[in-house]
C-alpha positions as CSV (number, residue, x, y, z in Angstrom):
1,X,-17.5,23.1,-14.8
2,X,-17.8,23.0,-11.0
3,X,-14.6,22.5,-8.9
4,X,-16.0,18.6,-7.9
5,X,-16.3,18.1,-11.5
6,X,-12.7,19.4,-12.4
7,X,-11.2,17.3,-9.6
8,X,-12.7,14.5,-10.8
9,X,-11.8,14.8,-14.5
10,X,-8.3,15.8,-13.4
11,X,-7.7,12.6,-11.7
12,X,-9.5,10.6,-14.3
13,X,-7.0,12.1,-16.9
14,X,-3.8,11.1,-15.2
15,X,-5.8,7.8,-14.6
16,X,-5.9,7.5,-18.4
17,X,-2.2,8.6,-18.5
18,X,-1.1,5.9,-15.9
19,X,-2.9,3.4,-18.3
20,X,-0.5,4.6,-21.2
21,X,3.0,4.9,-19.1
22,X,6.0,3.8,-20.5
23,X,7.5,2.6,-17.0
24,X,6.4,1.6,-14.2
25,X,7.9,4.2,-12.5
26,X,5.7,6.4,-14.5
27,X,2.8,4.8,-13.7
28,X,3.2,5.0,-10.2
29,X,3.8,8.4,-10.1
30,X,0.4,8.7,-12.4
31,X,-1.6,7.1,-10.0
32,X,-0.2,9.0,-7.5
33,X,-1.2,12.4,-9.4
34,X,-4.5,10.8,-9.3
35,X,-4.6,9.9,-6.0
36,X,-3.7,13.6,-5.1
37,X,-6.8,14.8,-7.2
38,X,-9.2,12.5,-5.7
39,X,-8.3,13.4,-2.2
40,X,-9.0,17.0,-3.5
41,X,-12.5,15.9,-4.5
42,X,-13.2,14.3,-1.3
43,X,-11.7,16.9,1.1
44,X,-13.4,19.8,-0.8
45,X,-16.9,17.7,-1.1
46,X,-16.9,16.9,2.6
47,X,-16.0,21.0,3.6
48,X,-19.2,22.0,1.5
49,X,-21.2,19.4,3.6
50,X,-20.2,21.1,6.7
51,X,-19.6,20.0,10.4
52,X,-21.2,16.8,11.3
53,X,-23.7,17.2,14.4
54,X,-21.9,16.1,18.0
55,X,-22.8,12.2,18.3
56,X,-24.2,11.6,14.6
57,X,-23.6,8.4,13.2
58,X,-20.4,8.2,10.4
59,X,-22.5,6.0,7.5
60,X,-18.7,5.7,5.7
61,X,-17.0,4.0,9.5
């Protein structure tokens, strides 16, 4: 397993555990696990892209 494919498996576990909390407290703090994991995803994915050029479009603004 790649480390995009761990990030994303990490934060669709505590997904699946926010789904099942007991409080909503809990949940919260779930989703914010996942959260944390999907900014890992993104952050890694975009390093292993690389510098955009000077003056190239952003397709995600």
């Amino acid at each position: 397993m790649n480390r995009e494919e761990e990030y994303l498996r990490n934060a669709k576990d505590a997904q699946e555990w926010a789904d099942r909390a007991a409080t909503e407290e809990d949940r919260r703090s779930w989703l914010k696990i996942a959260q944390g994991w999907l900014n890992l995803f993104t952050r890694w994915t975009a390093e292993q892209r690389g510098p955009k050029p000077a003056g190239s479009a952003d397709p995600d603004a």
